[in-house]
DSSP file (Angstrom, degrees, kcal/mol; ACC not computed):
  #  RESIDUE AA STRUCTURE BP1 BP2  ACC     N-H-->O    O-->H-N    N-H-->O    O-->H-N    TCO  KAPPA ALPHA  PHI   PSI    X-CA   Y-CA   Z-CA
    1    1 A X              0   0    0      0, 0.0    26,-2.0     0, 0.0     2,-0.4   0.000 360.0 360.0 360.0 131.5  174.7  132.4  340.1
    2    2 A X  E     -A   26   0A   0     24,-0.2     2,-0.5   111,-0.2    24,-0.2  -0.978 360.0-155.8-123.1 142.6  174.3  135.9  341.3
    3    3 A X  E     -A   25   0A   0     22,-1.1    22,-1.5    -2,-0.4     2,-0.8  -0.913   6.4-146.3-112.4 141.1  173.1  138.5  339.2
    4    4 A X  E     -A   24   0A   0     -2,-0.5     2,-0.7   111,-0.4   113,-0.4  -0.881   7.6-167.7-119.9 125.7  174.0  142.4  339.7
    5    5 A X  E     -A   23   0A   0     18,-1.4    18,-1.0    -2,-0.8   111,-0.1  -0.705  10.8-166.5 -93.2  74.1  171.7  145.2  338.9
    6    6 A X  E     +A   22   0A   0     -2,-0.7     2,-0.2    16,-0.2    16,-0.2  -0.550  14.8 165.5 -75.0 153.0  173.6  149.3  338.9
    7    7 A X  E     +A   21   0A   0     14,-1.3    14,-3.0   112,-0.0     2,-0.1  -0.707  38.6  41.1-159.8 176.3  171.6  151.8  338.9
    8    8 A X        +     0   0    0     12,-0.2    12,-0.2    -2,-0.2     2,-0.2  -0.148  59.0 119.4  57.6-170.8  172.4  155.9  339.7
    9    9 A X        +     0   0    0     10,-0.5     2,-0.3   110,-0.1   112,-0.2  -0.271  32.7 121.0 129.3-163.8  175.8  157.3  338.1
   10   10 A X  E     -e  121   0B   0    110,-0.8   112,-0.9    -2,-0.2     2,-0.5  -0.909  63.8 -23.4 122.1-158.5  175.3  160.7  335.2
   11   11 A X  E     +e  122   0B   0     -2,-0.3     2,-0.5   110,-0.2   112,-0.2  -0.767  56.8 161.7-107.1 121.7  176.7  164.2  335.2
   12   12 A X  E     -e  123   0B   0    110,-4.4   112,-2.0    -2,-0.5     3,-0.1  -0.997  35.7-118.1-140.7 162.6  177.7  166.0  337.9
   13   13 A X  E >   -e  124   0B   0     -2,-0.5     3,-0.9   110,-0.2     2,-0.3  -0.139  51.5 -82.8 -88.7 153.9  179.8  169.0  338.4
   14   14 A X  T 3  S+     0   0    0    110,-3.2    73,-0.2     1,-0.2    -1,-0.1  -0.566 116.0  29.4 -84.5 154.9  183.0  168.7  340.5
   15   15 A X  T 3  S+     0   0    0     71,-2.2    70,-0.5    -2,-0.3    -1,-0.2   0.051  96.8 103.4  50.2   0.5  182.5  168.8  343.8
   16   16 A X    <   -     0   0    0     -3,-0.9    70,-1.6    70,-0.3    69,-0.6   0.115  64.3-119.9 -64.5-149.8  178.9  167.4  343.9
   17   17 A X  E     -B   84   0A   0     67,-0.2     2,-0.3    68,-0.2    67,-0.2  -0.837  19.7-168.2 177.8 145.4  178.1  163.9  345.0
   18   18 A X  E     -B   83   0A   0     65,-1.1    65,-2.1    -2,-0.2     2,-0.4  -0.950  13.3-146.6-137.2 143.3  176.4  160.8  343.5
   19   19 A X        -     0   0    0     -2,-0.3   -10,-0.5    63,-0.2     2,-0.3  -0.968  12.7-157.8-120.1 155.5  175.3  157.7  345.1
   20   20 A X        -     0   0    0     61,-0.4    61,-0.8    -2,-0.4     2,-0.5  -0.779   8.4-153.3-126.0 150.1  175.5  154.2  342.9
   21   21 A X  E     -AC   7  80A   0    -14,-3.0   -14,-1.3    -2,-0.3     2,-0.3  -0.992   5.8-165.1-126.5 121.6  173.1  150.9  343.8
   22   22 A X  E     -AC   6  79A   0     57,-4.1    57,-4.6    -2,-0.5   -16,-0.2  -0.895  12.3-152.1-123.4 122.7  174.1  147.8  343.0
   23   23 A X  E     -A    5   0A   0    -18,-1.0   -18,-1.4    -2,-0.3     2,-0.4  -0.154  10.4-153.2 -67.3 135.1  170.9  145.1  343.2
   24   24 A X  E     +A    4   0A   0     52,-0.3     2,-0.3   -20,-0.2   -20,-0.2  -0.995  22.0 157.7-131.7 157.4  171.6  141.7  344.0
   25   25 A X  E     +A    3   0A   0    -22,-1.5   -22,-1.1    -2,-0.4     2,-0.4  -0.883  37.6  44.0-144.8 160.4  169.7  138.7  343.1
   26   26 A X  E    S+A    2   0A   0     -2,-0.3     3,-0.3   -24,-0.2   -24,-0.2  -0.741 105.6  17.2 108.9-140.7  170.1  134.8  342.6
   27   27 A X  S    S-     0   0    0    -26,-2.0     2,-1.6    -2,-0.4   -24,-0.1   0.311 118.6 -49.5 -45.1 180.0  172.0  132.9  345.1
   28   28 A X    >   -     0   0    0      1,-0.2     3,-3.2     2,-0.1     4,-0.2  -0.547  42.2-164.1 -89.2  88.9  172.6  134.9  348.8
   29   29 A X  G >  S+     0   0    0     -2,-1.6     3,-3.7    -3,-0.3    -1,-0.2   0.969  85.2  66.1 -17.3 -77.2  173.7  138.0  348.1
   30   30 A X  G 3  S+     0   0    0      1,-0.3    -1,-0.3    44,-0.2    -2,-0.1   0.682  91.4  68.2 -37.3 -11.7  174.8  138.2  351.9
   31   31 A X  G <  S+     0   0    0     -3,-3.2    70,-1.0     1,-0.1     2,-0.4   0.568  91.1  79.2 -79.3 -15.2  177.3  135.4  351.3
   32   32 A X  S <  S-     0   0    0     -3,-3.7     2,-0.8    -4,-0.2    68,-0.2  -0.829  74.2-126.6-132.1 148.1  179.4  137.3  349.3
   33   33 A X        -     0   0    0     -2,-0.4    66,-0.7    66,-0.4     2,-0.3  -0.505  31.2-151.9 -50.1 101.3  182.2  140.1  349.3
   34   34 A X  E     -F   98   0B   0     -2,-0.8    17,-4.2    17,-0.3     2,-0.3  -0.644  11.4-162.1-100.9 141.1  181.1  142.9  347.0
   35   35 A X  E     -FG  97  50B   0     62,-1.8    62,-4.2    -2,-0.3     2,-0.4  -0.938  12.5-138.2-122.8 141.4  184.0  145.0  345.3
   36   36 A X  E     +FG  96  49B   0     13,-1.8    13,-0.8    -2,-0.3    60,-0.3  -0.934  27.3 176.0 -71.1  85.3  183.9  148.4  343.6
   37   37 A X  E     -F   95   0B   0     58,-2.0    58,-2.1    -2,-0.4     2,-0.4  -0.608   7.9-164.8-116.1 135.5  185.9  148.8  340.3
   38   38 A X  E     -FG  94  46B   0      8,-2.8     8,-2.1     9,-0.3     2,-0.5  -0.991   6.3-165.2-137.0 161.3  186.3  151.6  337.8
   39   39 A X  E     -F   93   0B   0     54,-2.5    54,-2.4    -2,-0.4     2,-0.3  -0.968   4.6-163.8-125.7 124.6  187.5  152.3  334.4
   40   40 A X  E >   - G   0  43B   0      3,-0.8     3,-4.0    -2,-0.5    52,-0.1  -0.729  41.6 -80.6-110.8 160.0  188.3  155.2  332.7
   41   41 A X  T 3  S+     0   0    0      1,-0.3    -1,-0.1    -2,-0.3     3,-0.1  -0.004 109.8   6.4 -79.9 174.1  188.6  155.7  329.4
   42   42 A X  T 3  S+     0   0    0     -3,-0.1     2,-0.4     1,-0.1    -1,-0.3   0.645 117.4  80.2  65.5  12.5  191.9  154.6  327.7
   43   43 A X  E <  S-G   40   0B   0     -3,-4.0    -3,-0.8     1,-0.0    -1,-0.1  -0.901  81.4 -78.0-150.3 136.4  193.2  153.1  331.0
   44   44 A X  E     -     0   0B   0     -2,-0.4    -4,-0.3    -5,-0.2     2,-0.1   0.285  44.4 -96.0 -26.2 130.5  192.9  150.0  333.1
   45   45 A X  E     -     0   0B   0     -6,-0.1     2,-0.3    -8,-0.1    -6,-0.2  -0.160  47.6-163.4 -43.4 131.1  190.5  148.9  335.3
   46   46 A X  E     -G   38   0B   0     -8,-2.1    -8,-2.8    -2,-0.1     2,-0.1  -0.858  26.3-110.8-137.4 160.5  191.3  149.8  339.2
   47   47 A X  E     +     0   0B   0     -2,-0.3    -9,-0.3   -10,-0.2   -10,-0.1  -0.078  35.2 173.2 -85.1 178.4  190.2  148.7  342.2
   48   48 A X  E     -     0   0B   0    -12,-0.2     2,-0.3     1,-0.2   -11,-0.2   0.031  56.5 -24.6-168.7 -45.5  188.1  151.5  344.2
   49   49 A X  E     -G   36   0B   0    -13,-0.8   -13,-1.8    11,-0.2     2,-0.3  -0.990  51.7-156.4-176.1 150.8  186.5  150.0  347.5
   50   50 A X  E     -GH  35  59B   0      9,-1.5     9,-1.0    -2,-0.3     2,-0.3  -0.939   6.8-173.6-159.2 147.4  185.6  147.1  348.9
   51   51 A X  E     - H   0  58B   0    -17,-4.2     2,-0.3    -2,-0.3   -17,-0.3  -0.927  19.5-130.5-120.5 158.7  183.3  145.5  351.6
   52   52 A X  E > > - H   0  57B   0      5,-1.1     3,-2.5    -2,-0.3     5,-0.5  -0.888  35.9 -77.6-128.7-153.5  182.8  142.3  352.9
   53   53 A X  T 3 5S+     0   0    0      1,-0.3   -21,-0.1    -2,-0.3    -1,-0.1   0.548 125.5  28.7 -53.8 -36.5  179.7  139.8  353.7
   54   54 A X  T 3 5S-     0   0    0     50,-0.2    -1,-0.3     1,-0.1    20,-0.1   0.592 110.1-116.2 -97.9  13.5  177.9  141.1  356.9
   55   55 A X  T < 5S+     0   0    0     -3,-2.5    -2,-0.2     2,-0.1    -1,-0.1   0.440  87.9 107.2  80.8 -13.9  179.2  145.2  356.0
   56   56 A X  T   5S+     0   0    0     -4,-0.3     2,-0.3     1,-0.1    -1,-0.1   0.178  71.4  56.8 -96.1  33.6  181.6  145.5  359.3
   57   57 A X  E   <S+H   52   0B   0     -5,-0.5    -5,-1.1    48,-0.1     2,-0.3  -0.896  72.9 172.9-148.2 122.4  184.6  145.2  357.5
   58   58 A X  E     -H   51   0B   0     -2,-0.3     2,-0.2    -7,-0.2    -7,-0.2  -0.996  12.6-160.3-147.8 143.4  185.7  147.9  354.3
   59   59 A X  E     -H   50   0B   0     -9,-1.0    -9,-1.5    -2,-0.3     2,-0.3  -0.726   8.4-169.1 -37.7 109.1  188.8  149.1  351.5
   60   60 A X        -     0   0    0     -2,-0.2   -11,-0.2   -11,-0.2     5,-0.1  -0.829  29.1-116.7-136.3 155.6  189.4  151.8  349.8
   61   61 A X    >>  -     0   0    0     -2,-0.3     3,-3.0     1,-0.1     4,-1.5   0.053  33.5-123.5  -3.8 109.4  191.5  152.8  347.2
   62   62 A X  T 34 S+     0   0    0      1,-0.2    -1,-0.1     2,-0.2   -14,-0.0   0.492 108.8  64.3 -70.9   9.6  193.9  155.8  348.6
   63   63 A X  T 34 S+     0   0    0    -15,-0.0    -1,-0.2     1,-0.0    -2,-0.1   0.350 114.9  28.6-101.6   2.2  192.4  158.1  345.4
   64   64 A X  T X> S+     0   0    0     -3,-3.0     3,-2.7   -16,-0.1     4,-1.1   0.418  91.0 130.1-141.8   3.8  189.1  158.0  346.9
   65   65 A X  T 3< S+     0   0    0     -4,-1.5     4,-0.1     1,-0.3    -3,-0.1  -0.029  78.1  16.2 -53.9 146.9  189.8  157.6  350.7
   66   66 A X  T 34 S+     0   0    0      2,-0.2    -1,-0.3     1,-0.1     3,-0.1   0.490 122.7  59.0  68.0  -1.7  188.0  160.0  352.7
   67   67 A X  T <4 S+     0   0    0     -3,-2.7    17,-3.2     1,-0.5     2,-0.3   0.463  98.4  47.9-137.2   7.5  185.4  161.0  350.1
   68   68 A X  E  <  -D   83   0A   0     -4,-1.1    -1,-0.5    15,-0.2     2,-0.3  -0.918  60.1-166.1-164.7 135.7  183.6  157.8  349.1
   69   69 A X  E     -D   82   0A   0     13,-1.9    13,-0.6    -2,-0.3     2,-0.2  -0.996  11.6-146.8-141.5 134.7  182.0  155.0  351.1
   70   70 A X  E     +D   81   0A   0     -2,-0.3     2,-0.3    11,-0.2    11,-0.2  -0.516  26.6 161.4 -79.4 134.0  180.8  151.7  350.4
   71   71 A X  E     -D   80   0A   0      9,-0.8     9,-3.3    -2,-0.2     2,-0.6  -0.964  18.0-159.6-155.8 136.4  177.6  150.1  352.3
   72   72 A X  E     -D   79   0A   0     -2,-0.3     2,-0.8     7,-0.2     7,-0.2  -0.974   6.8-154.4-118.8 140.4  175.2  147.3  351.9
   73   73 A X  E > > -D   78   0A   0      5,-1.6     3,-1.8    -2,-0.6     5,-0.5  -0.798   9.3-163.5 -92.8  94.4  172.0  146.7  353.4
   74   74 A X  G > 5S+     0   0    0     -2,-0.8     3,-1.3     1,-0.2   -44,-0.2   0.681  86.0  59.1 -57.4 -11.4  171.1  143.3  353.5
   75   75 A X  G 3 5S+     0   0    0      1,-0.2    -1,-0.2     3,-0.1    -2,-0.0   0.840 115.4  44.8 -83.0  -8.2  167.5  143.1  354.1
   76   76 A X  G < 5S-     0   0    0     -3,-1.8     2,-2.2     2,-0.1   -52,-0.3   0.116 102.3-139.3-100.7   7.2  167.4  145.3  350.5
   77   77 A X  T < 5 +     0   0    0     -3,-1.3     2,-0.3   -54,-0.1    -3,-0.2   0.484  65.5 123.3  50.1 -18.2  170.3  142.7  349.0
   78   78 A X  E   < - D   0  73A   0     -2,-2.2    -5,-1.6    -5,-0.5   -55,-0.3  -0.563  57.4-151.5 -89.1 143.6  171.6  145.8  347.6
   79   79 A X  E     -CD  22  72A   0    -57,-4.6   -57,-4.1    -2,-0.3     2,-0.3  -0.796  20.9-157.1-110.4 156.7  175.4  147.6  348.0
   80   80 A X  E     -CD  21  71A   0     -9,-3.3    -9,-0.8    -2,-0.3     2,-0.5  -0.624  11.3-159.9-127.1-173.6  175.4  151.4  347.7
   81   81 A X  E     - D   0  70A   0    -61,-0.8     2,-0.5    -2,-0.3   -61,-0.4  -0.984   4.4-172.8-161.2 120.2  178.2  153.6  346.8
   82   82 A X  E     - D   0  69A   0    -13,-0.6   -13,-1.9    -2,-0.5     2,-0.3  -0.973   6.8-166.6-143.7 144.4  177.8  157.0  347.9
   83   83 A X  E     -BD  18  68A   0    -65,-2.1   -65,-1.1    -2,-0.5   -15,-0.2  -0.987   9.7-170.7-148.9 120.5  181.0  159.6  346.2
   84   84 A X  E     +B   17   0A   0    -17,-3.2   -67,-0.2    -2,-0.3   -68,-0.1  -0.682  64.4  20.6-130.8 146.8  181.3  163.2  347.8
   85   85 A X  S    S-     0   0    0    -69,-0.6    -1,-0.2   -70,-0.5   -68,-0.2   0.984  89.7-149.2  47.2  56.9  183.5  166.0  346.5
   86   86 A X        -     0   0    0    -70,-1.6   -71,-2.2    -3,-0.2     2,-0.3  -0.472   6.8-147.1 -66.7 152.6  183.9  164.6  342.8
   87   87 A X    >   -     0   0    0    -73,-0.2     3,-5.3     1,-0.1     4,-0.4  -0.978  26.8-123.5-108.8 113.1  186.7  165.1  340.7
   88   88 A X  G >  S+     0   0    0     -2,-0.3     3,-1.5     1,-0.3     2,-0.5   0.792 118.6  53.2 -42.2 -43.1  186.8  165.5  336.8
   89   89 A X  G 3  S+     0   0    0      1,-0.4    -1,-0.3    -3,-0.1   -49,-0.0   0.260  88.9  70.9 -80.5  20.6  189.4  162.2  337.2
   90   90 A X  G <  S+     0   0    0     -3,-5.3    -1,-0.4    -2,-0.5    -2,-0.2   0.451  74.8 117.0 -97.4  19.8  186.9  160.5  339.1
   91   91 A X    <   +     0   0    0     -3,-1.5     2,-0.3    -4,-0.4    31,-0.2  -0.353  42.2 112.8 -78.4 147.2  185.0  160.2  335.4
   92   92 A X  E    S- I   0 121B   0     29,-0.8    29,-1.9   -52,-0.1     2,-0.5  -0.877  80.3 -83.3 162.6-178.4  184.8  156.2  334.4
   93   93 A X  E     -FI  39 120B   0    -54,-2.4   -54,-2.5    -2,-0.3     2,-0.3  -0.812  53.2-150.3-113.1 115.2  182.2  153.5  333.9
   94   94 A X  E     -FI  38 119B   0     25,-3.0    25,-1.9    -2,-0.5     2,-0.4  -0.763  15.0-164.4-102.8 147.7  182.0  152.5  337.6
   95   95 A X  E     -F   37   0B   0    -58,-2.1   -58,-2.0    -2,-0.3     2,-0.2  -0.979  17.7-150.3-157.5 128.0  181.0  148.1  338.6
   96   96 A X  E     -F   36   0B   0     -2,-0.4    20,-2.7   -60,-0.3     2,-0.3  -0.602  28.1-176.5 -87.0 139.0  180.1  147.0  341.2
   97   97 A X  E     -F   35   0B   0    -62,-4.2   -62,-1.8    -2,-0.2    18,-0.2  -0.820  16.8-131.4-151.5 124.9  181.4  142.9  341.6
   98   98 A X  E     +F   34   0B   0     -2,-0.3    15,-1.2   -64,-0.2    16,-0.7  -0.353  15.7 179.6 -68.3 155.0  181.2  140.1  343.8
   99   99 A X        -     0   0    0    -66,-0.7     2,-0.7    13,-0.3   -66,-0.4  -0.745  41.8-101.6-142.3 158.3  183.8  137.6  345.4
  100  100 A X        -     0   0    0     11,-0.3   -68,-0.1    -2,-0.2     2,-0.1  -0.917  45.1-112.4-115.7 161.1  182.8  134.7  347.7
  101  101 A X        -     0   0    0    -70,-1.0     5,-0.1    -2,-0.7   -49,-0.1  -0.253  14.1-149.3 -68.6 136.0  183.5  135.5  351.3
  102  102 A X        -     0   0    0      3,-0.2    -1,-0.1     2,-0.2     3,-0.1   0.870  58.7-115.3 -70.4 -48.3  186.3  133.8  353.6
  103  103 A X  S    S+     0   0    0      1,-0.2     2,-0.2     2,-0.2     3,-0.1   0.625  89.0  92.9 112.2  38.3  183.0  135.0  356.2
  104  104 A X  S    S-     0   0    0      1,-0.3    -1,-0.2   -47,-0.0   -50,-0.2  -0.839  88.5 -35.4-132.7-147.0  185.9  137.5  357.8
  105  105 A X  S    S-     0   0    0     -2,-0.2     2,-0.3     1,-0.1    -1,-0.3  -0.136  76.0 -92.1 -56.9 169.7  187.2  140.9  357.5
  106  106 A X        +     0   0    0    -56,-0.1     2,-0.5   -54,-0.1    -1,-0.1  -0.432  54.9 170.6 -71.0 109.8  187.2  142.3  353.9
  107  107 A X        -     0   0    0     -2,-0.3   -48,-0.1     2,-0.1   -56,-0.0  -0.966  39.6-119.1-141.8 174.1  190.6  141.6  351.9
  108  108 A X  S    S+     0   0    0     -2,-0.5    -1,-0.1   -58,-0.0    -2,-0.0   0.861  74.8 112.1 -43.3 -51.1  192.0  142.0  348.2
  109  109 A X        +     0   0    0     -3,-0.1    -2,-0.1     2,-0.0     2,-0.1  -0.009  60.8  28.7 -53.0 126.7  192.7  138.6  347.8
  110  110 A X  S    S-     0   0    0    -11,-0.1     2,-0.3     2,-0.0   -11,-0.0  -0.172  82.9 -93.5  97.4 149.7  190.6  136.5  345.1
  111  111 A X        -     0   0    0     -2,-0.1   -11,-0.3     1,-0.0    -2,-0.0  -0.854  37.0-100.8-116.4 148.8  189.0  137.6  342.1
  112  112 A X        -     0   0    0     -2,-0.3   -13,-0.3     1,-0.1   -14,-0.1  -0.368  27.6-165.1 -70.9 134.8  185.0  138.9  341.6
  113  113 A X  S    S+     0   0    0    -15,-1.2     2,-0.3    -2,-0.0   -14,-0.2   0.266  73.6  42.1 -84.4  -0.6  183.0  136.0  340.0
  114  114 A X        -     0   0    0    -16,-0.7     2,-0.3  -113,-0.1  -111,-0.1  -0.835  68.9-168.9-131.0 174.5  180.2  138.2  339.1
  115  115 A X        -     0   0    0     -2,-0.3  -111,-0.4   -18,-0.2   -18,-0.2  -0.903  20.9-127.4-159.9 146.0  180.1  141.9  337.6
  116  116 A X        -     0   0    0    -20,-2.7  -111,-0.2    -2,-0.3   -94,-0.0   0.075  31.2-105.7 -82.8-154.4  177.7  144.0  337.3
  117  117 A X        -     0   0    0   -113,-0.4   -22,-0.1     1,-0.1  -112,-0.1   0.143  61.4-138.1-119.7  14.9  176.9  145.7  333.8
  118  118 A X        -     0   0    0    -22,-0.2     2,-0.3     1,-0.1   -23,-0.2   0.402   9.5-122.4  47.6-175.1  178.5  149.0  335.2
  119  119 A X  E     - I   0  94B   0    -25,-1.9   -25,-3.0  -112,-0.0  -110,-0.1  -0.973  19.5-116.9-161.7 140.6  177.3  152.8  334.9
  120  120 A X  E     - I   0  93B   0     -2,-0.3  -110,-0.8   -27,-0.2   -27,-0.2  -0.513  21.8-168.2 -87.4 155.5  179.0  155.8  333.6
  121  121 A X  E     -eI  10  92B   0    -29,-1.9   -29,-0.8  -112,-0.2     2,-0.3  -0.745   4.4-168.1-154.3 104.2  179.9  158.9  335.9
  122  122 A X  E     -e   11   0B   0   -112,-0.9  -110,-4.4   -31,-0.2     2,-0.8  -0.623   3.4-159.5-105.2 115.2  180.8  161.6  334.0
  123  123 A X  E     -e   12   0B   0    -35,-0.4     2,-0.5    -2,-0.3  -110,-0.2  -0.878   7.4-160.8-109.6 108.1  182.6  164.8  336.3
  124  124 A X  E      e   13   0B   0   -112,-2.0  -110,-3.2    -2,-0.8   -36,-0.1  -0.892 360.0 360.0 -99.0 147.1  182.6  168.2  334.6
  125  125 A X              0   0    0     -2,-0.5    -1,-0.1  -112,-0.2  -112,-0.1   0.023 360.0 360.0-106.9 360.0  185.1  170.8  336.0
C-alpha cells in the first residue's frame, strides 16, 4: 500500500508559477512510477507528465511541454511539480498517482494503483 500526500496548488494569475508536492509513504516510494493527472471541470481526466522510479527518465503532455516539469527526490519520498507561465486552461484539480515500475525508462503503459487526494489550481486571466 502506498499512500499519497498533495500539498501546494491555489490562485494564481496567468503567467505566474506554482509548485505541487506529492508525499509518499507506505511501501518504497522509490519503486514506483509516479504520474501527473488533471481534471478540469466538466471534462475528463488527462494525462499531464510522468516520471519514472530512479527520476532519469520523464513525459509530458504536449499542452504543458516546455513549461512544467516533474521531479522526485528520493531521500524526501516526495515528487514535485513545478508549472511556469500558467494559463487560465491550465485551471483543474491536479493528482499526483503511482504505477509499479518495469525499473526502466518512463512509459504510458499500465494504469496508477494509487492516487493521491488531488489539489485545485485555479488560473485567473
Amino acid at each position: 500500500q502506498v499512500q499519497l500526500v498533495e500539498s501546494g496548488g491555489g490562485l494564481v494569475q496567468a503567467g505566474g508559477s506554482l509548485r505541487l508536492s506529492c508525499a509518499g509513504s507506505g511501501r518504497v516510494f522509490s519503486s514506483y512510477d509516479i504520474e501527473w493527472f488533471r481534471q478540469a471541470p466538466g471534462k475528463d481526466r488527462e494525462f499531464v507528465a510522468g516520471i519514472n522510479w530512479n527520476g532519469a527518465s520523464t513525459a509530458y503532455a504536449d499542452s504543458v511541454k516546455g513549461r512544467f516539469t516533474i521531479s522526485r527526490a528520493h531521500a524526501e519520498n516526495t515528487m514535485y511539480r513545478q508549472m511556469d507561465n500558467l494559463k487560465a486552461e491550465d485551471t483543474a484539480v491536479y493528482y499526483c498517482a503511482a504505477k509499479g515500475s518495469t525499473g526502466r525508462d518512463y512509459t504510458r503503459d499500465g494504469s496508477p494503483n494509487y492516487w493521491g487526494q488531488g489539489t485545485q489550481v485555479t488560473v485567473s486571466s
